[in-house]
Every structure is written in structure tokens, then in C-alpha cells.
C-alpha positions in Angstrom: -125.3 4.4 160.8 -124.4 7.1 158.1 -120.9 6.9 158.3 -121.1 3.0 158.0 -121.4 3.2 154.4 -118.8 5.6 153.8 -116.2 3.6 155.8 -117.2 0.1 154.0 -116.9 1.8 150.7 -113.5 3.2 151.7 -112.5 -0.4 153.0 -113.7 -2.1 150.7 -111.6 0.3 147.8 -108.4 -0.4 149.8 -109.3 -4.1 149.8 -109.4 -3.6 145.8 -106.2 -2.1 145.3 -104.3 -5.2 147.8 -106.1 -7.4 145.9 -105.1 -6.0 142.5 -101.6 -5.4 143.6 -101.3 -9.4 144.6 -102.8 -10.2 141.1 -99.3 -8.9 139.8 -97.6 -12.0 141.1 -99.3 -13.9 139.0 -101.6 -17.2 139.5 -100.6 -18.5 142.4 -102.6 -21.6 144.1 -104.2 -21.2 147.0 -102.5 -21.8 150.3 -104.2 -25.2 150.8 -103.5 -28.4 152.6 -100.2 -30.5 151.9 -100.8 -32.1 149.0 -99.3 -35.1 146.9 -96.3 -33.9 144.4 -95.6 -37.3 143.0 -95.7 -40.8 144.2 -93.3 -44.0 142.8 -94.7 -46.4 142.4 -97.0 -44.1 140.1 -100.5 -43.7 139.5 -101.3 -46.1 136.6 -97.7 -47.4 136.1 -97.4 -51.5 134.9 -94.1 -53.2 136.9 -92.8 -56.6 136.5 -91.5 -56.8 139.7 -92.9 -56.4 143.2 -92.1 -52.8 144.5 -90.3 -53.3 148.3 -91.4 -49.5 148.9 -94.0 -46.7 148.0 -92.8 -43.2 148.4 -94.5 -39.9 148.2 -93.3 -36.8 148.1 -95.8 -33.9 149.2 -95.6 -29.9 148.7 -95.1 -29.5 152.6 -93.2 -31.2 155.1 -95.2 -34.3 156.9 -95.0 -35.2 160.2 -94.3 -38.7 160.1 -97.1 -39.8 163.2 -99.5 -37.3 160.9 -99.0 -40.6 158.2 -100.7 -43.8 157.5 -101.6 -45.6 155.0 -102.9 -49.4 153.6 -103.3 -51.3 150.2 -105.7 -53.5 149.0 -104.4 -56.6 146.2 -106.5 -57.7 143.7 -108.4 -60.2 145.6 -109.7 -58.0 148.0 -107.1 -58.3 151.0 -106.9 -54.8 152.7 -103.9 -54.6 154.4 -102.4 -51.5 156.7 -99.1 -50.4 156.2 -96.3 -49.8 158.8 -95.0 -46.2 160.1 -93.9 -44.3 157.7 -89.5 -43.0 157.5 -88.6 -39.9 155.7 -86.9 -40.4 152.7 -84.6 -38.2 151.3 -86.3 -34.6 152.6 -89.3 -34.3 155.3 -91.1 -33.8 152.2 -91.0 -37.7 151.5 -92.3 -40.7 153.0 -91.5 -43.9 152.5 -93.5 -47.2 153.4 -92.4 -50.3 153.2 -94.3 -52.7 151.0 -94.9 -56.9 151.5 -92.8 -58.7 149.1 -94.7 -60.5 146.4 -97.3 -58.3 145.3 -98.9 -59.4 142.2 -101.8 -58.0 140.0 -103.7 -54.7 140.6 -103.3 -53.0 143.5 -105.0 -49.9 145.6 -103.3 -47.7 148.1 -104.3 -45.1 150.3 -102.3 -42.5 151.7 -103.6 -40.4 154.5 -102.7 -37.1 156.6 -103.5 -34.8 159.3 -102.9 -31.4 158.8 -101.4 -29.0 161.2 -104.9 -27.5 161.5 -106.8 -31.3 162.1 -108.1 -31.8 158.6 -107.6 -34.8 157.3 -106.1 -35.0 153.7 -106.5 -37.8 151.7 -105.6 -40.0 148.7 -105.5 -43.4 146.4 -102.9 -44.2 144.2 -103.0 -47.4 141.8 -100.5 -49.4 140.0 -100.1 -53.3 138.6 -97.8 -55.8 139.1 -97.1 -57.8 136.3 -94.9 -61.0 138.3 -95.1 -64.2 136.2 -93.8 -65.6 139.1 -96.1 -65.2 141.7 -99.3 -67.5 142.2 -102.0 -65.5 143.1 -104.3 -68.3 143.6 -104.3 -68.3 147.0 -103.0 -65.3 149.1 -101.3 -65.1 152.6 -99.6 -61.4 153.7 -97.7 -60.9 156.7 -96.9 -57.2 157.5 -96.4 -55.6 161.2 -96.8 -58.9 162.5 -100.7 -59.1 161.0 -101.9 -62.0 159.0 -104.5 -62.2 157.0 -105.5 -65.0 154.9 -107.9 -64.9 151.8 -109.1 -67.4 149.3 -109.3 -65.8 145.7 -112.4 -68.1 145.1 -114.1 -66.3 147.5 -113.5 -63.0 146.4 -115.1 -60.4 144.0 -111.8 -59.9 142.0 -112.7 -56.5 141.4 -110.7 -53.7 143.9 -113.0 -53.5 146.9 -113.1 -49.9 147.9 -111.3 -49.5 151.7 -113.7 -49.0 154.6 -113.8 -45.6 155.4 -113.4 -44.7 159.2 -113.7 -41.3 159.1 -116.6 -39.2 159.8 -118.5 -37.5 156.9 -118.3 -34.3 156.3 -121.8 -33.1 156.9 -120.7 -34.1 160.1 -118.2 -31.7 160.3 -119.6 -29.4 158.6 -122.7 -29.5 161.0 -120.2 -29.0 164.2 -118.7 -26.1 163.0 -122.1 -24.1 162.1 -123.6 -25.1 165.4 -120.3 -23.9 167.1 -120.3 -21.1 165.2 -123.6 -19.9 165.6 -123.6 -20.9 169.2 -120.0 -18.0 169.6 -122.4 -15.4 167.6 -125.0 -15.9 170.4 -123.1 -15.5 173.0 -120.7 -13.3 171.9 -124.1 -10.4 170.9 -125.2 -11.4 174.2 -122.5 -9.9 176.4 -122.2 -7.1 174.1 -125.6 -6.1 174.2 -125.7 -6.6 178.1 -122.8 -4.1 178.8 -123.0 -1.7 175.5 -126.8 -1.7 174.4 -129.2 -3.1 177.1 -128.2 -3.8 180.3 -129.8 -7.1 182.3 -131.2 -8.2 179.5 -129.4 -11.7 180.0 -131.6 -11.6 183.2 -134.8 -12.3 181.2 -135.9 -16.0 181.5 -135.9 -16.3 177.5 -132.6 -14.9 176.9 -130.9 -16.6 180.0 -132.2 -20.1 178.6 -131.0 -19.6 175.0 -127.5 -17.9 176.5 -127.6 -21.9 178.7 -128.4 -23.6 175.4 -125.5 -21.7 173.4 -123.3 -22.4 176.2 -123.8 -26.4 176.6 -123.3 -26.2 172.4 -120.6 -24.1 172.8 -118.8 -26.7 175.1 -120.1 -30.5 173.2 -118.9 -29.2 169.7 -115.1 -29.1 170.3 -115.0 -32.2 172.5 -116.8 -34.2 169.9 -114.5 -32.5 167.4 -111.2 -33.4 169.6 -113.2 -37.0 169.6 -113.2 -37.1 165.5 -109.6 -35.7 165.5 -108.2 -38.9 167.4 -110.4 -41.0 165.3 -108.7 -39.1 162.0 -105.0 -39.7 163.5 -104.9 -42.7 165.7 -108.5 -45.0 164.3 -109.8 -45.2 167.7 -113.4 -44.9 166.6 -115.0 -41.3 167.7 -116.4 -42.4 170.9 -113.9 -44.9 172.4 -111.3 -42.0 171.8 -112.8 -40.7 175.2 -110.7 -43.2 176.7 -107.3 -41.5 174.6 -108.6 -38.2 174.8 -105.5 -37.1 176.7 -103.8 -38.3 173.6 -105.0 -35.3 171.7 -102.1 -33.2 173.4 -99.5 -35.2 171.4 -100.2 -32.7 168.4 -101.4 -28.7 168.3 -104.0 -29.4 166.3 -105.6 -32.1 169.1 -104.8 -29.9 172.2 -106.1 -26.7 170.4 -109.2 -28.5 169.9 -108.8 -29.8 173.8 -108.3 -26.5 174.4 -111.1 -24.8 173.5 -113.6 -27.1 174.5 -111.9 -26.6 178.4 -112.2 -22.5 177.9 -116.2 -23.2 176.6 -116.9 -25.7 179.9 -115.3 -22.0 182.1 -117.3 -20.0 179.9 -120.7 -22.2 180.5 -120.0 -22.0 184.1 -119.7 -19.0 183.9 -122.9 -18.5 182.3 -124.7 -20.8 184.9 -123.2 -19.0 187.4 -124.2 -15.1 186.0 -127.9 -16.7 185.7 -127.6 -17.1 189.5 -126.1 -13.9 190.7 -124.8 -11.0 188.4 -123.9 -10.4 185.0 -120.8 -9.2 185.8 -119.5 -12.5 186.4 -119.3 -12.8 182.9 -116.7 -10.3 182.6 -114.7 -11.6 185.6 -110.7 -11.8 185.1 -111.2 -15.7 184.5 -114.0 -15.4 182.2 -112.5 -12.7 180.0 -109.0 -15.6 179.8 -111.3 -18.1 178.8 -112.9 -16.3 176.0 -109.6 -15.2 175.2 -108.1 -18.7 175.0 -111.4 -19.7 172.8 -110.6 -17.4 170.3 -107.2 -18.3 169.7 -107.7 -22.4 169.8 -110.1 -21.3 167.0 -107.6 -20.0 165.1 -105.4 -22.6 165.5 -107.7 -25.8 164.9 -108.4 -23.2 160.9 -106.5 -21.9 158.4 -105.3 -19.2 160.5 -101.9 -21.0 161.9 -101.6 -23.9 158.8 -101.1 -21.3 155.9 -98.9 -18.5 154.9 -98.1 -15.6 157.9 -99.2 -17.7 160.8 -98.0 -14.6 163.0 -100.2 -12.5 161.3 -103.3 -15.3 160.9 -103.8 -16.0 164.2 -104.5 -12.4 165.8 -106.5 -11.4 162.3 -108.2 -15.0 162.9 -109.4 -13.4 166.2 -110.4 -9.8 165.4 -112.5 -11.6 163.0 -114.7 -13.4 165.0 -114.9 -11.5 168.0 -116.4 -8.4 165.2 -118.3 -10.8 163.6 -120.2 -12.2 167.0 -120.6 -7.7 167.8 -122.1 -7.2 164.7 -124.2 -10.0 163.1 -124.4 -12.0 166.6 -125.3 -8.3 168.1 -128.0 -8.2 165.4 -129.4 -11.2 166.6 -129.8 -10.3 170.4 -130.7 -7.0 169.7 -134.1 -8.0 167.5 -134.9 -11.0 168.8 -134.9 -10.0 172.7 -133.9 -6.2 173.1 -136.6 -4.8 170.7 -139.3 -6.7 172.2 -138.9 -5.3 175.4 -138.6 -1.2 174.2 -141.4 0.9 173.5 -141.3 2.5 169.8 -139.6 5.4 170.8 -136.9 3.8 172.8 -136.3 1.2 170.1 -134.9 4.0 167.9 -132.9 5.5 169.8 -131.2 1.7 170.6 -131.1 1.5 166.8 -128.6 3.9 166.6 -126.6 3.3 169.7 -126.3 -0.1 167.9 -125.3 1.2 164.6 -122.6 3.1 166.0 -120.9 0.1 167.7 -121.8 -1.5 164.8 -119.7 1.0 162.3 -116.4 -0.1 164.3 -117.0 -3.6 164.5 -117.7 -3.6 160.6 -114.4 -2.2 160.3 -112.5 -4.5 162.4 -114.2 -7.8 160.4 -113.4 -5.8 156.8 -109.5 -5.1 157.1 -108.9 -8.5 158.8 -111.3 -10.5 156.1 -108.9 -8.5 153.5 -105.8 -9.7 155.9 -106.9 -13.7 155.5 -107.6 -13.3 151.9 -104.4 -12.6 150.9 -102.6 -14.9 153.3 -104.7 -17.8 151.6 -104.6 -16.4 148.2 -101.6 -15.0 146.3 -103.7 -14.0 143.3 -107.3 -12.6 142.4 -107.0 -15.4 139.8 -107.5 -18.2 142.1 -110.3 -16.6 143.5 -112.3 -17.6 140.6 -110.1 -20.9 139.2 -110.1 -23.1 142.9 -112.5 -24.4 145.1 -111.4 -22.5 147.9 -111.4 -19.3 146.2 -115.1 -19.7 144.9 -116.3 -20.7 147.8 -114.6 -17.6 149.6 -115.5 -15.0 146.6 -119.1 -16.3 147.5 -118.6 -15.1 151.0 -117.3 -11.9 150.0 -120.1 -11.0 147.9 -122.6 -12.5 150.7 -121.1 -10.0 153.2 -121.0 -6.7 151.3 -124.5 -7.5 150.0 -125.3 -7.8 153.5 -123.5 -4.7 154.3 -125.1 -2.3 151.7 -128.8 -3.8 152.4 -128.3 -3.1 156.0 -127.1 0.3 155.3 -129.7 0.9 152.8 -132.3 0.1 155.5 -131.2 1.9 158.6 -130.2 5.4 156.2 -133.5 5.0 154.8 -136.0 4.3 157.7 -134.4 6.2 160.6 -134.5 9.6 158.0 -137.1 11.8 158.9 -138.9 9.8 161.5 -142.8 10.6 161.8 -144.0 12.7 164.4 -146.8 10.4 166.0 -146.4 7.2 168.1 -148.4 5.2 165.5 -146.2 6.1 162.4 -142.7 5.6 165.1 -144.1 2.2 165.9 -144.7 1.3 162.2 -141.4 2.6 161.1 -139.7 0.2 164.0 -141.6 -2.8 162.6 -140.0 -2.1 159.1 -136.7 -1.7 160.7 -137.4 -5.1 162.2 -138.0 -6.6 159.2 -135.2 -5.3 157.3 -132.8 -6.7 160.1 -134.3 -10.3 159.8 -133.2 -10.5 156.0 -130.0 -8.9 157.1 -129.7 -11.6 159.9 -130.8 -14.9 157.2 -128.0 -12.9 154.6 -125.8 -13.7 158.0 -126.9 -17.2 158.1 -125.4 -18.5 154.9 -122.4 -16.5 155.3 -121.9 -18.4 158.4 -122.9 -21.7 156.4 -120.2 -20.8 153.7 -117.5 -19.5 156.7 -118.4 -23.7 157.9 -117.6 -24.8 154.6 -114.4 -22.8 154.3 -113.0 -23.9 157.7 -113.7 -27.7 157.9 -113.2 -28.6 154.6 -110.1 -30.0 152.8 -109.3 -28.3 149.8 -106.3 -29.1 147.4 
């Protein structure tokens, strides 16, 4: 572990000086989600006659079955809107409106990213036609009808009914899912670097089970929410469309991975039965593989800047992440229980070694995703997104120089007796257990970052 400062210092220098030399180009946003350049009818304008379209024109291209959107008139009818044409780039949409629209009216526009986030919007205007009687409204669109008496509506804008699943939903997949990789992940590398059979002990092999089944249910439900967000199936009955998912690469990335977890789970079951080595079997080692890189693709990895770059960075990421912090895990939680005092130095440092690398590997491709998604240092302090990952970065090198601090300090000069060994172990132990919490709510912020829609 005493090189492992000296190579995050010199990491994190060089991360410095990239960052710096961005911060040239000036303030540049971040590379977000597609988001709304101008919209006619505009937000707040007054007309006097009834609009026949609504375009919007975004700062990416849309894909026109990524596009829906509805309106709601004055006296409450909610109403959804046909497919979507391009206007005159891929940049604009263009819907076509009912004719007759009178008074105050509410629209929505809605997309689904390239990575399955769902972006949306409202946009409000009035129509001021003297010639329209509003008394009693009838709108035909798409060969829907829907009839409403003013009289018995609040004529304030009723907000639309929201269909899509909240957030702390989301949010709650991805951190399970997450946490669930990190288990497995520090299992398999403790069981052929650190401690081998240790996924043969009846505690480890039920949590390994129990990572595995979470592992599997979080992408199918997310491929579930998906179809909800793009074709308003509801999250459940989408079972019955799930094939549907493959009509976009977000949906069949998200398909995807939750096929290679349901290998890797058998797998699992199957090493619990017979030998660990079936973990590392040519099919498993594809699956994990193919996990990896669906988990790129359903982030930020393949929708911003340098998707050729993303992608592989994307997966060096979390495969160091799950040797390091998820390492950390297995190693205190079922290695260190099972070692005598002496032993459980000795595996200190065999860990801290593997550790050094795969503290590397998650530092120069952290530094390669930062720049893809920011162009400046400025918008790491002036955006959402940038705050959110500036908060990251400082979680993980305070979790880097605690952990350093630690091992440097209580594997020098070990005592000589078995009492004093045994009490330095315990301090070691304890030192790890705030390194793995500091771990937990990078993971937490890592959630945020992935599954939510900034703009």
C-alpha cells in the first residue's frame, strides 16, 4: 500500500492539468440530454388565431418514435397528440394541432434519450379567438373523442397525469444494481486473487445468491419502466411488449443485461453446487463481459461526446471499482473473519497491492468520463451535473487518502506479540468500514449521476 499514494497523487496531478487545459475552451455546458432550443408556438406567447401546428426544435437530433406529446385546453380536456414529422432538420418536430383551440392552453412534450432517460417538458401559450365558443367543448384528434362540459370543470389548467415512475424509483434500482455488481464483482476477485473457496462458506454463498437474484430483477424491471417511458404500457403490463424493448438500443441494452445477469446467477447457483471455477467458465466470463457493456450503453457512456471512447472507459470503471471498493467489502466482511491475526496482515497487503492497480485503472478512466461530459472546469461548479459529479470526486479522493492514511499508518512497525497484531487488525478493520460507508455514498451519488435527467 505505499506506492498507492504516490500513484493517486501522480494521477490525480495529470487529472489537474487535463482538466485545466479543457478550462481553456471556455464555459462549455455539460454534455447533457437533448434539450428544447425553441418551441413556436412559444412559451407565454398571446395568438388570435388557432395554431394548426407546434414545433420544437431541440439541440440534438430526435428520433421521431422517441416523441410524444399532449395538451390540455382551458377546461381541463387532456388530449394526446399524433406522431410527430420532422420539420425542416431532424432537429425539429412538428405536431399537428386540432383546429379551434381557444383560451389557455398546456402542452407537454416528451423524449427518450439514446441512453433510456426520459426528458421532459411544458410549454404554454393563449389563444385569443373571438370566434370560438368555448362553452361547451368537443375535440377529435387521431380518431379519439372526448367530450367535456365547461360547467363541470375547474377552469384552472389541470396538471397532466403523470405515468412515469418517480425517480426514487429509479434511483433505488440503480443503487441496488450497483451495489449488487460491487458484491459480486469483490467476490470472484477475492476467490481467485485473495482467498480462495471463500464463496464456499454458507454466509458468503447466500449473500453471492442474493446479489445474484438482484443483479438479474433490477434491469428487467428497468427494461419494464423503459417501455412504460416510450410506449405508456404501464410498467407491469409491458411484460407482455417486452420484446418490444429491442426496437431501440437503449430498450435491448437494458434487455440485454438483464439476459447476461439471469447466466451470471446461474452460474452462481451452479458454482454453489460444484466448483468455483464455473464462475470463470468461457460463458460466464461473456456474460459478465456483455453486462458491462449494456451498462455502458443504458448511461452516459454511449449518449454523450466520444461514445468510442465512453463505452470501454465506462467499463474499466466499473470492473475497478467492483476490485477495489466491492473487494473491500468481501475482504472485511467474510475473509477477515475467518484468518487468524497474523494471516490477516499478510492478506492486508496482498490486497493492497491489487488494490494500487485497480485504483489506477478507476482514476484515469474517472478523468476520461469527466472530460467527455464536461468541456470546462467551469461547469463543474455552475450545472447540476457538474456539482453533483465534483461531489463524487471529492468523495473518492477523500476516500482514497483516508484509506492510504490507515493502511501506511497501522501496517508500520507491527508489534511483536499476538495480542498487540490482533489489536492492530481490529483497527485496520475499523478504518476499512468508514472507508467502505465513504464508498456507500459515492455509489449513492454514481446512482444519482446515471439515472437522472439533467439539462
Amino acid at each position: 500500500m505505499r506506492t498507492l499514494l504516490g500513484n493517486t497523487r501522480r494521477l490525480i496531478g495529470v487529472a489537474c492539468l487535463l482538466t485545466l487545459a479543457f478550462a481553456g475552451f471556455g464555459a462549455q455546458p455539460a454534455s447533457a440530454h437533448n434539450a428544447l432550443a425553441s418551441s413556436n408556438p412559444a412559451s407565454g406567447a398571446v395568438l388570435t388565431q388557432s395554431p394548426a401546428t407546434w414545433s420544437l426544435t431541440f439541440t440534438k437530433e430526435v428520433p421521431l418514435d422517441s416523441a410524444t406529446a399532449e395538451f390540455i385546453v382551458a377546461n381541463g380536456v387532456r388530449t394526446a397528440l399524433p406522431a410527430p414529422t420532422h420539420g425542416a432538420t431532424t432537429k425539429e418536430i412538428v405536431f399537428a394541432l386540432p383546429p379551434d383551440l381557444n383560451g389557455a392552453i398546456t402542452a407537454r412534450w416528451r423524449l427518450v434519450g439514446a441512453d433510456g432517460h426520459v426528458v421532459t417538458e411544458r410549454v404554454s401559450f393563449t389563444v385569443n379567438n373571438a370566434d370560438v365558443a368555448v362553452a361547451s367543448t368537443t375535440t377529435t384528434l387521431a380518431g379519439t373523442t372526448t367530450n367535456v362540459d365547461s360547467t363541470s370543470q375547474d377552469t384552472t389548467v389541470i396538471s397532466f397525469k403523470e405515468s412515469l415512475t418517480p425517480e426514487p424509483v429509479r434511483l433505488g434500482l440503480r443503487l441496488f444494481g450497483y451495489a449488487a455488481l460491487l458484491i459480486i464483482g469483490g467476490m470472484l476477485f477475492t476467490e481467485f486473487s485473495i482467498a480462495q473457496g471463500i464463496i464456499g462458506a454458507a454466509r458468503a454463498r447466500e449473500v453471492l445468491l442474493a446479489s445474484g437474484v438482484v443483479l438479474t430483477l433490477a434491469p428487467l424491471l428497468q427494461t419494464l419502466i423503459f417501455l412504460d417511458d416510450s410506449r405508456d404500457f404501464g410498467v407491469f403490463p409491458s411484460l407482455f411488449h417486452i420484446l418490444e424493448a429491442f426496437d431501440t438500443t437503449a430498450g435491448s441494452m437494458h434487455f440485454v443485461r438483464f439476459f447476461a445477469a439471469a447466466v451470471l446467477l446461474t452460474g452462481v447457483i451452479r458454482a454453489g453446487q460444484t466448483t468455483s471455477k464455473t464462475l470463470v467458465s468461457p460463458p460466464m466470463l461473456v456474460a459478465t463481459g456483455t453486462y458491462l457493456v449494456s451498462l455502458a450503453y443504458t448511461g452516459h457512456s454511449r449518449s454523450m461526446k466520444w461514445p468510442v471512447l465512453g463505452v470501454p472507459a465506462d467499463v474499466v470503471h466499473t470492473a475497478a471499482t467492483a476490485v477495489w471498493l466491492g473487494g473491500l467489502i468481501v475482504f472485511v466482511f467474510f475473509v477477515l473473519p475467518t484468518l487468524q491475526p497474523s494471516q490477516s496482515i499478510e492478506a492486508f497487503r496482498r490486497f493492497g497491492t491489487a488494490a494500487t492497480y485497480a485504483v489506477a485503472a478507476m482514476v484515469v478512466s474517472g478523468v476520461i468520463q469527466t472530460l467527455r461530459l464536461h468541456g470546462s472546469i467551469i461547469t463543474l461548479f455552475t450545472q447540476s451535473h457538474g456539482r453533483w459529479l465534483l461531489l463524487k470526486l471529492v468523495l473518492v479522493a477523500a476516500m482514497l487518502k483516508i484509506g492510504d492514511i490507515n493502511r501506511r499508518r497501522l501496517l508500520r512497525k507491527l508489534p511483536a506479540d499476538e495480542a498487540g497484531v490482533a489489536n492492530r487488525v481490529a483497527l485496520l478493520r475499523r478504518a476499512s468500514m468508514t472507508e467502505i460507508a465513504n464508498g456507500g455514498l459515492v455509489m449513492l451519488v454514481t446512482a444519482v449521476l446515471v439515472s437522472a435527467s439533467f439539462n
